[in-house]
C-alpha positions as CSV (number, residue, x, y, z in Angstrom):
1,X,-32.0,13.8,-7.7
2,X,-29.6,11.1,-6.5
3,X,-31.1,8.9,-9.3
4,X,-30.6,11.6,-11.9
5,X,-27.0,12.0,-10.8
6,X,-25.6,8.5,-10.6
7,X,-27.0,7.7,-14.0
8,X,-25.6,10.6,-15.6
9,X,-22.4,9.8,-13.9
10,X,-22.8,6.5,-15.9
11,X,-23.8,7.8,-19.1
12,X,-20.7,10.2,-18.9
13,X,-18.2,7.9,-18.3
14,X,-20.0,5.3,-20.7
15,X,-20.0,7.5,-23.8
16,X,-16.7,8.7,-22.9
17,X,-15.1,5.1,-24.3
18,X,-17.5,3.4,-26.6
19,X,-14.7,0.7,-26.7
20,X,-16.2,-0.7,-23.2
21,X,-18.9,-2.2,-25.8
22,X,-23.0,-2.8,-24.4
23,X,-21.8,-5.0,-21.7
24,X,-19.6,-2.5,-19.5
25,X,-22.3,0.2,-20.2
26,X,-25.0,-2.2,-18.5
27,X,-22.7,-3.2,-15.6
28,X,-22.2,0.4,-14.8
29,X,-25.7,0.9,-15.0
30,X,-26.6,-1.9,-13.2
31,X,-24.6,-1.2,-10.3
32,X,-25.4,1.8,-10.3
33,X,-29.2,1.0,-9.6
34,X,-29.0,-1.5,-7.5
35,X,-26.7,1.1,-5.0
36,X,-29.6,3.5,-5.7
37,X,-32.4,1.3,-5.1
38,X,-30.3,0.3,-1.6
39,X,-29.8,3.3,-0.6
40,X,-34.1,4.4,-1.1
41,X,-34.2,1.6,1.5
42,X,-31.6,2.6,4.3
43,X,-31.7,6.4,5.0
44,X,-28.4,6.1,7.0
45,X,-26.6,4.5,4.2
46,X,-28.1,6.7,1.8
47,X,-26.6,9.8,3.6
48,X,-22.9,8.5,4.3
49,X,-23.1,7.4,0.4
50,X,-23.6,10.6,-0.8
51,X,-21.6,12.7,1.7
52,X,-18.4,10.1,0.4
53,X,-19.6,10.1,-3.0
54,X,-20.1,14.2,-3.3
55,X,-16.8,14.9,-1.2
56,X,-14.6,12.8,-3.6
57,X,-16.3,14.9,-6.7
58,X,-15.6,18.4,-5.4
59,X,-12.5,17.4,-3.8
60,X,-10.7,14.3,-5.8
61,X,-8.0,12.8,-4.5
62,X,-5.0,12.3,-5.0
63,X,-5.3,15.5,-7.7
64,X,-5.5,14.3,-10.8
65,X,-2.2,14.5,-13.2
66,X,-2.1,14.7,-16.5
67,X,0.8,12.8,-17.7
68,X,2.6,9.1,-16.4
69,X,5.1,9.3,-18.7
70,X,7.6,9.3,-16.2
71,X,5.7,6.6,-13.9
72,X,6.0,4.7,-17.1
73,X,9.6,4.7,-17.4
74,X,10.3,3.6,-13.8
75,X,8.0,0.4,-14.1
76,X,9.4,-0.4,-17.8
77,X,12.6,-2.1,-15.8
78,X,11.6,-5.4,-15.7
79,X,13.9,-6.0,-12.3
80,X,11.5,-3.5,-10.1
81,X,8.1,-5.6,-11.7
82,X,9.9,-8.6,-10.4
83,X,10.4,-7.5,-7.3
84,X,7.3,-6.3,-7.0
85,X,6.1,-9.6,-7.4
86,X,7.8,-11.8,-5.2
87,X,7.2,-8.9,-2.4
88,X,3.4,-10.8,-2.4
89,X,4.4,-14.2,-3.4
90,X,8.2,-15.3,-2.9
91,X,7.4,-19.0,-3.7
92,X,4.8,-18.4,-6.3
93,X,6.9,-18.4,-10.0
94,X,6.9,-15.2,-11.8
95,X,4.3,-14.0,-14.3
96,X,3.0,-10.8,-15.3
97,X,-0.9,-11.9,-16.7
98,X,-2.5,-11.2,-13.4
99,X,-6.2,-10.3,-12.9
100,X,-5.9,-7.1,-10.4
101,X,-8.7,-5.1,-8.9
102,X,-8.2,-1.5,-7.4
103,X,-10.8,-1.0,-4.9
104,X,-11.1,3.1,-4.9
105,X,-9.3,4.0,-7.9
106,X,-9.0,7.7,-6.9
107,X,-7.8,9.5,-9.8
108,X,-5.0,7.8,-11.4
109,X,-4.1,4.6,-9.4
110,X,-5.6,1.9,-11.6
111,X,-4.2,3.6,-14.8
112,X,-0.9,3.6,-13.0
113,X,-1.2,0.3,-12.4
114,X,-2.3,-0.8,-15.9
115,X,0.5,0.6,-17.3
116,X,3.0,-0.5,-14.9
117,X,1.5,-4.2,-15.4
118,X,1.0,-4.2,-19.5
119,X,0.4,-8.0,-19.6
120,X,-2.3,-7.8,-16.8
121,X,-6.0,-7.3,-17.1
122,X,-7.0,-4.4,-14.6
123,X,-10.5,-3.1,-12.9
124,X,-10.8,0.2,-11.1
125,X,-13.6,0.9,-8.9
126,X,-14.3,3.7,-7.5
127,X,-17.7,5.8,-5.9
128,X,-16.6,9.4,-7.1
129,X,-17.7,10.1,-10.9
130,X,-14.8,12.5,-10.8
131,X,-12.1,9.9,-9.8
132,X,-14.0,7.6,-12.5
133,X,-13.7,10.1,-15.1
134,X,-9.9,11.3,-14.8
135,X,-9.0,7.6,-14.8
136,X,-11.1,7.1,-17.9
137,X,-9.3,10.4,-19.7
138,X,-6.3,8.3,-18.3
139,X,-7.0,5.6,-20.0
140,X,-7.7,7.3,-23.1
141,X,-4.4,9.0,-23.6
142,X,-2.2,6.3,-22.6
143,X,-4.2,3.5,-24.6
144,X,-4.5,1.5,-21.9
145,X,-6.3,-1.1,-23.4
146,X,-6.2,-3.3,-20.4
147,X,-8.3,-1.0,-17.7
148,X,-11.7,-1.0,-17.3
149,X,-13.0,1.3,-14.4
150,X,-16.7,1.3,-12.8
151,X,-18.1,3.7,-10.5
152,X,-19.2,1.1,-8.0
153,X,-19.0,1.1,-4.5
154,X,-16.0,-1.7,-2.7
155,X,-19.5,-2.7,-0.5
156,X,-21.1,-4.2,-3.6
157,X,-17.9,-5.4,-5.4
158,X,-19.2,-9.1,-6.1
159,X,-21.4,-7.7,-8.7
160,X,-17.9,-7.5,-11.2
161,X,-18.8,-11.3,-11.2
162,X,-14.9,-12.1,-10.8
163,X,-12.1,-12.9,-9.2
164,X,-8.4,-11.4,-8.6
165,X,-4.8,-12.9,-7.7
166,X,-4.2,-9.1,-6.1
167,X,-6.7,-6.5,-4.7
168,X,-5.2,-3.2,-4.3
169,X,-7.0,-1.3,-1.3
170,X,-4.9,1.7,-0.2
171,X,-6.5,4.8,1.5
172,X,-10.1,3.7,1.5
173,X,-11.4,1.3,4.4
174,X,-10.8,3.4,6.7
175,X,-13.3,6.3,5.5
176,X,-16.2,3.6,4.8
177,X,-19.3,3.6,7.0
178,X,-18.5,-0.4,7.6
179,X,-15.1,-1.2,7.1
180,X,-15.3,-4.5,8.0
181,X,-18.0,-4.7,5.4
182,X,-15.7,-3.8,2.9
183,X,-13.1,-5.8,3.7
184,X,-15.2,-8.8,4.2
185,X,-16.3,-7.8,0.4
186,X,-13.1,-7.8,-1.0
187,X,-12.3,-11.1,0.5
188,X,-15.2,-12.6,-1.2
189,X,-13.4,-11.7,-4.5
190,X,-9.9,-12.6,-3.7
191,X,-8.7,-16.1,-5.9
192,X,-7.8,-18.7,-3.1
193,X,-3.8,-17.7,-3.7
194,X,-4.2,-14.2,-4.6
195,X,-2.8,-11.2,-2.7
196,X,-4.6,-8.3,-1.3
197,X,-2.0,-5.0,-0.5
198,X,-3.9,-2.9,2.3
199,X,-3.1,0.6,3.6
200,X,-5.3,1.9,6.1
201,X,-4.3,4.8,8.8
202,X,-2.5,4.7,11.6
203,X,-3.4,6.5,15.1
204,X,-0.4,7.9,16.8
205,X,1.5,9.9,14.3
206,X,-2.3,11.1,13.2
207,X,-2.4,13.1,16.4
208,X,-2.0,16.1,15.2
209,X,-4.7,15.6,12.5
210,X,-7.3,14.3,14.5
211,X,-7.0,17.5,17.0
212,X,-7.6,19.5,13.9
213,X,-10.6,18.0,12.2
214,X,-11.9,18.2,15.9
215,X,-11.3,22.0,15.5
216,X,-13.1,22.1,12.6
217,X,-15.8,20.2,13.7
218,X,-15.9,22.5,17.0
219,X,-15.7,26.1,14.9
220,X,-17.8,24.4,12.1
221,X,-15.7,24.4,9.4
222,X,-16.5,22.6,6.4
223,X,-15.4,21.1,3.0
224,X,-15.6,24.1,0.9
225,X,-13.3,26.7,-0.9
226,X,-13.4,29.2,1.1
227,X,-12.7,27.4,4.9
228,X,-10.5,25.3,3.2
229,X,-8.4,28.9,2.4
230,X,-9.6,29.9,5.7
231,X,-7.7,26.4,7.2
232,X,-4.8,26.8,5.2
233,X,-4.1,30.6,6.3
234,X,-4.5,29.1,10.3
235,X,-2.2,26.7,9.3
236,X,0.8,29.3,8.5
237,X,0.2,30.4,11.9
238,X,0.0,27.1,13.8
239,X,2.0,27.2,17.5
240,X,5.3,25.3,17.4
241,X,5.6,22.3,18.9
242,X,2.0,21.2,17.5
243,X,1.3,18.1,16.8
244,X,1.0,18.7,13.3
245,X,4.0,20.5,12.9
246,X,6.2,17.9,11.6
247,X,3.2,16.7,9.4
248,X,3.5,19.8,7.7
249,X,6.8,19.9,6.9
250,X,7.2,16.6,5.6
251,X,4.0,16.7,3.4
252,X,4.1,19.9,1.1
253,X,1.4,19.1,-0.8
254,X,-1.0,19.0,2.5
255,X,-1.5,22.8,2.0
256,X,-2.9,21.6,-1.0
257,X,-6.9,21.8,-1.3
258,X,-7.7,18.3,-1.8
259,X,-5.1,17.0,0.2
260,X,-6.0,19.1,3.1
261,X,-9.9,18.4,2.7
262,X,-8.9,14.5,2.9
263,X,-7.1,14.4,5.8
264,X,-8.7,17.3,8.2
265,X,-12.5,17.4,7.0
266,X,-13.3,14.2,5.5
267,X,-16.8,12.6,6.8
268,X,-15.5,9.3,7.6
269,X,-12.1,8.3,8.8
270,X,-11.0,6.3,11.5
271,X,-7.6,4.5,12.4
272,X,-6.2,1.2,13.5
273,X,-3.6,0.1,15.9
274,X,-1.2,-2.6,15.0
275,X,-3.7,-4.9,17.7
276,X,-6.7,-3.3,16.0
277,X,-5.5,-3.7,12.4
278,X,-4.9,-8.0,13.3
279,X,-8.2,-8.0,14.6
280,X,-10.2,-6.4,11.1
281,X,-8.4,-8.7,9.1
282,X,-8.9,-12.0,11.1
283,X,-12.7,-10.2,10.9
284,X,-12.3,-10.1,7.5
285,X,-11.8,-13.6,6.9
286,X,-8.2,-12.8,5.8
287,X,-4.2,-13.5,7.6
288,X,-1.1,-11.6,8.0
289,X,1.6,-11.7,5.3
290,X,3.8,-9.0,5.6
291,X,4.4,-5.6,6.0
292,X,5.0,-3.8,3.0
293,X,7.9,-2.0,4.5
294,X,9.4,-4.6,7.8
295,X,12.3,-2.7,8.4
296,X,10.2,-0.2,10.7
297,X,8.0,-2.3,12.1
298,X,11.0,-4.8,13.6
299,X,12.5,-5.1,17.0
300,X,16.2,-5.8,15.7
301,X,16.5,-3.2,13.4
302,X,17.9,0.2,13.8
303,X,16.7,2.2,16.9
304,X,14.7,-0.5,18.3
305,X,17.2,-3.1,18.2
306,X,19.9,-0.6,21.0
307,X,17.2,0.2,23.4
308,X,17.7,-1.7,27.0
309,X,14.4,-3.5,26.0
310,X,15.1,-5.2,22.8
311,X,16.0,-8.4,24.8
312,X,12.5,-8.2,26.2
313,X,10.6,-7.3,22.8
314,X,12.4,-10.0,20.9
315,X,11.1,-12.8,23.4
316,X,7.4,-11.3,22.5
317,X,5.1,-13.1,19.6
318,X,5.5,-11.0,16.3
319,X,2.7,-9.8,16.6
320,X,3.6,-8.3,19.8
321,X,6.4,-6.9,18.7
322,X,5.1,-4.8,16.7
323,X,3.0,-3.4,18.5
324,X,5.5,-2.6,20.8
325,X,7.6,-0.9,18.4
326,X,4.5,1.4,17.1
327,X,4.4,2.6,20.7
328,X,7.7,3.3,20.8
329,X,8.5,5.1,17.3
330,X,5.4,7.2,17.8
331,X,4.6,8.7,14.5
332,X,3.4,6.1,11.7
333,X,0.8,7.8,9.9
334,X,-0.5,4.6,8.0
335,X,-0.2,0.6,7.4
336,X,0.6,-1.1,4.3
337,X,0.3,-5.0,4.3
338,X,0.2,-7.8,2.0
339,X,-2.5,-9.8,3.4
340,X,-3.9,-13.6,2.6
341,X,-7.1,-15.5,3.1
342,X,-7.4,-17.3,5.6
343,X,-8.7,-20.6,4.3
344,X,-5.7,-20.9,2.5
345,X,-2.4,-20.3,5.0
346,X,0.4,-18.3,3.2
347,X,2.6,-21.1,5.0
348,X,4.2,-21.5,1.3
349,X,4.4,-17.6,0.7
350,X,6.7,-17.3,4.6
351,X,10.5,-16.8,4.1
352,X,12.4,-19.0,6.5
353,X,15.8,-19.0,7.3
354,X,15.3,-21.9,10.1
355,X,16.6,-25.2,7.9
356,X,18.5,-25.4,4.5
357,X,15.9,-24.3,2.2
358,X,16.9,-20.8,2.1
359,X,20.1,-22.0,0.5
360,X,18.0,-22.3,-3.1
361,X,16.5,-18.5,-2.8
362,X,17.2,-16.1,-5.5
363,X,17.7,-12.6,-4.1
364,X,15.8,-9.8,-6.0
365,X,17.5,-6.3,-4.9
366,X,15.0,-4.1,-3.9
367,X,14.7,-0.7,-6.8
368,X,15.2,2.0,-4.5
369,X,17.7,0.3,-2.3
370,X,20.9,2.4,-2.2
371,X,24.7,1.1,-1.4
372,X,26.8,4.1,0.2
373,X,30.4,3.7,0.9
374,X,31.2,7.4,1.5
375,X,32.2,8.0,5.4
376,X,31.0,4.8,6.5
377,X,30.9,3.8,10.5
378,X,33.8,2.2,12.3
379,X,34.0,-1.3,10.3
380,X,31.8,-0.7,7.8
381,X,32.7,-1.2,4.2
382,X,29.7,0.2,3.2
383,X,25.8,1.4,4.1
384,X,23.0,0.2,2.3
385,X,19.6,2.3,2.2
386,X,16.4,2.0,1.5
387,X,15.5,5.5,-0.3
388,X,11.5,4.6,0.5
389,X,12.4,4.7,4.2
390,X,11.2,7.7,6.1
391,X,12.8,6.9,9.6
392,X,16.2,7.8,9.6
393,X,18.1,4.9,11.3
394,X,16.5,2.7,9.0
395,X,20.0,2.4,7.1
396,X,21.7,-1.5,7.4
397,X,26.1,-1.1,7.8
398,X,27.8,-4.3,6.0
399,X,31.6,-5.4,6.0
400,X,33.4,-6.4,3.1
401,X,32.5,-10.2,3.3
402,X,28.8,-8.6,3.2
403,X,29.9,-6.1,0.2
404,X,31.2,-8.8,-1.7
405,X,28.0,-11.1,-0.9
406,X,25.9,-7.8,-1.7
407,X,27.7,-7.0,-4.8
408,X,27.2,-10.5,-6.5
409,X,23.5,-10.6,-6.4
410,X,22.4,-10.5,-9.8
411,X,18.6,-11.4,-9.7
412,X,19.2,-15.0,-11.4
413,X,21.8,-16.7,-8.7
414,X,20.6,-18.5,-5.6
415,X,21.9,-17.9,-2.6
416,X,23.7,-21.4,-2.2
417,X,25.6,-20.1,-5.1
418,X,26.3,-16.8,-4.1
419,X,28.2,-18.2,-0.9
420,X,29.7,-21.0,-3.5
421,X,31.3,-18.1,-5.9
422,X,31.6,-15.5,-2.9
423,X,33.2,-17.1,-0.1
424,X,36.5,-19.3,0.6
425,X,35.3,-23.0,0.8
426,X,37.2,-23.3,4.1
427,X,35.4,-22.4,7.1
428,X,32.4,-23.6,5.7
429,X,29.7,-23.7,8.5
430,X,31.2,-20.3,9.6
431,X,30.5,-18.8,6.3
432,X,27.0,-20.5,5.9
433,X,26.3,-18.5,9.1
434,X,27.7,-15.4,8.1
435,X,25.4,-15.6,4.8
436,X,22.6,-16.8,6.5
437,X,22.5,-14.0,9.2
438,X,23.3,-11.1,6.4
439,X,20.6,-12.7,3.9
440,X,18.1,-12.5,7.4
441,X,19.0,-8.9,7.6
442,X,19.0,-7.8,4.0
443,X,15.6,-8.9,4.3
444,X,13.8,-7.5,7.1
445,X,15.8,-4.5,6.4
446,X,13.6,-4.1,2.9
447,X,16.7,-4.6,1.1
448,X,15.9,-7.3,-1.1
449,X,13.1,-10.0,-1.2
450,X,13.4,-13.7,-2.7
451,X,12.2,-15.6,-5.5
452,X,11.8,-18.9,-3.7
453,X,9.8,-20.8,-6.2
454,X,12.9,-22.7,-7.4
């Protein structure tokens, strides 16, 4: 039976784009055996498999959409693909022909990224034949001409035969039977300077969900129509003050059926500390870049930087510091990285503003960044925000020799030029200071990042 199912699977999404040619066709099927014919061998592996595999077809997630036609306008500005570039690689110069792998498609995310990236050449990979096939149908509508998607495991990704300057693993790692076997996979296909973005859970601000799948678990129920109704009518009456509660509010779509079945009665899932979440990649054969978002994550940066202990915190590694701030915030639900290998030190890819060399970065504004100058704090000539921010003292006040630094960053200038056309030439080291320490902030503050292959 699992035989029959995994090559129809294949057939299906085969037939469904004869484009793909004889090759892709034997891939798929390929892989597919070769899963099968492990999983005949190791019962245990065989029965997480299918238990992923089958919940992912009954209950795909995200839900699949049926249009990207507004996903397609936001990425055709070519200022948000830039900064989406030098985000992974501020000193690497700016191209758009990148190989890029996205390890558990789900439903739409390697279509998005297809068409967000036109010059690229994309793979999706995914277990669930459902995600496989709304990706295909995807692919179909939109053209996308430079996709390919294969229902293959992240476990036995070196059997794509390639290599990629970025992986894209969000949402997956953390439900695999061996994480650190995926991971260590994926590393064995990232290029020696590519990129790999990471999102795996988080465990604090999960509290809430991890009491209820352990409520489920206790009054068995499972991933079917009728307890997932059952859940969602329990939910409406859910005690205030829960854990959950503020979940639920800020996630609408969680009363959703396949959004609910992922997060409260999905077969695998597990979370990761800041500690715990160094420790898989340096497992993983892979180093620290980044987080994709700092700003929350940073000792001297809203909240964290008026507490009596940010004098304490900021004496800590980074790495501590971090940590120390997850404690204290209390409710991250997830973290997203960019993340190197570590036979090749990101050294050149680290944005320093100890020397002069910062002097010759371009500032890219970040899309979603916001300038406010509407009721602004004492001194303030204006309030920049960061609209993907969900903490709410995430915002960064500037003054007007800030505003006017701020307001002349067009994307092409360097910063040495900037302060050159900005700023009075008197006063000089003052005003190299001043630049330096707002450029440091606009930074960790996720308000712009830096093209610093010049």
């Amino acid at each position: 039976m699992v035989r029959e199912e995994f090559n129809n699977v294949a057939l299906r999404v085969c037939f469904n784009d004869a484009r793909d040619g004889l090759h892709v066709w034997c891939l798929k099927f390929s892989a597919n055996c070769q899963i099968i014919a492990q999983m005949e061998h190791d019962p245990a592996l065989r029965g997480v498999a299918e238990e992923v595999r089958d919940f992912y077809d009954r209950y795909p997630y995200p839900r699949p959409i049926a249009s990207l036609d507004k996903y397609r306008r936001l990425w055709q500005d070519p200022q948000r693909r830039r900064a989406d570039f030098h985000l992974f690689w501020p000193a690497r110069p700016y191209v758009e022909n990148l190989s890029i792998l996205i390890a558990g498609c789900g439903t739409s995310q390697a279509a998005k990224h297809a068409l967000r990236w036109p010059a690229a050449q994309i793979i999706g990979i995914d277990v669930s034949g459902t995600s496989v096939w709304c990706t295909e149908d995807l692919k179909r509508k939109y053209c996308l001409n430079n996709l390919q998607v294969y229902q293959l495991p992240i476990e036995r990704v070196n059997e794509l035969e390639g290599s990629f300057d970025r992986i894209v693993c969000t949402g997956v790692l953390h439900h695999l039977a061996d994480p650190d076997a995926g991971l260590r996979a994926l590393r064995g296909v990232l290029k020696p300077d590519g990129a790999m973005h990471l999102m795996v859970y988080a465990p604090y601000g999960r509290t809430g969900i991890y009491m209820l799948q352990e409520f489920c678990r206790r009054t068995s129920i499972h991933a079917t129509d009728a307890d997932i109704r059952d859940v969602i009518a329990a939910l409406n009456v859910l005690p205030a003050g829960h854990p959950l509660e503020s979940l639920l509010r800020g996630a609408p779509d969680f009363r959703q059926d396949a959004a609910l079945a992922d997060a409260l009665l999905h077969p695998r899932d597990r979370a990761y500390s800041v500690p715990q979440l160094f420790d898989f990649l340096q497992s993983g054969g892979l180093t620290f870049g980044r987080w994709i978002k700092q700003a929350p994550y940073a000792s001297h940066c809203g909240v964290m930087a008026q507490i009596p202990q940010a004098s304490q915190m900021a004496q800590l590694p980074l790495a501590e510091q971090y940590a120390a701030v997850e404690l204290f915030r209390g409710t991250m639900v997830r973290h997203s990285i960019v993340a190197y290998g570590n036979d090749s030190p990101p050294a050149a890819e680290t944005v320093s503003f100890a020397g002069d060399a910062w002097l010759g970065y371009v500032p890219i504004r970040m899309p979603d960044t916001i300038c406010i100058q509407d009721r602004q704090p004492a001194g303030a000539a204006a309030v920049l925000i960061n609209q993907n921010h969900t903490y709410t003292d995430l915002f960064m006040p500037i003054d007007s020799t800030e505003k006017l630094l701020f307001d002349a960053i067009d994307g092409n200038c360097c910063i040495g030029d900037l302060i050159e056309s900005t700023l009075s030439s008197s006063r000089q080291k003052i005003q190299l200071e001043i630049a330096r320490a707002f450029f440091e902030r606009l930074w960790w503050y996720d308000q712009v990042v830096f093209d610093a292959s010049r």
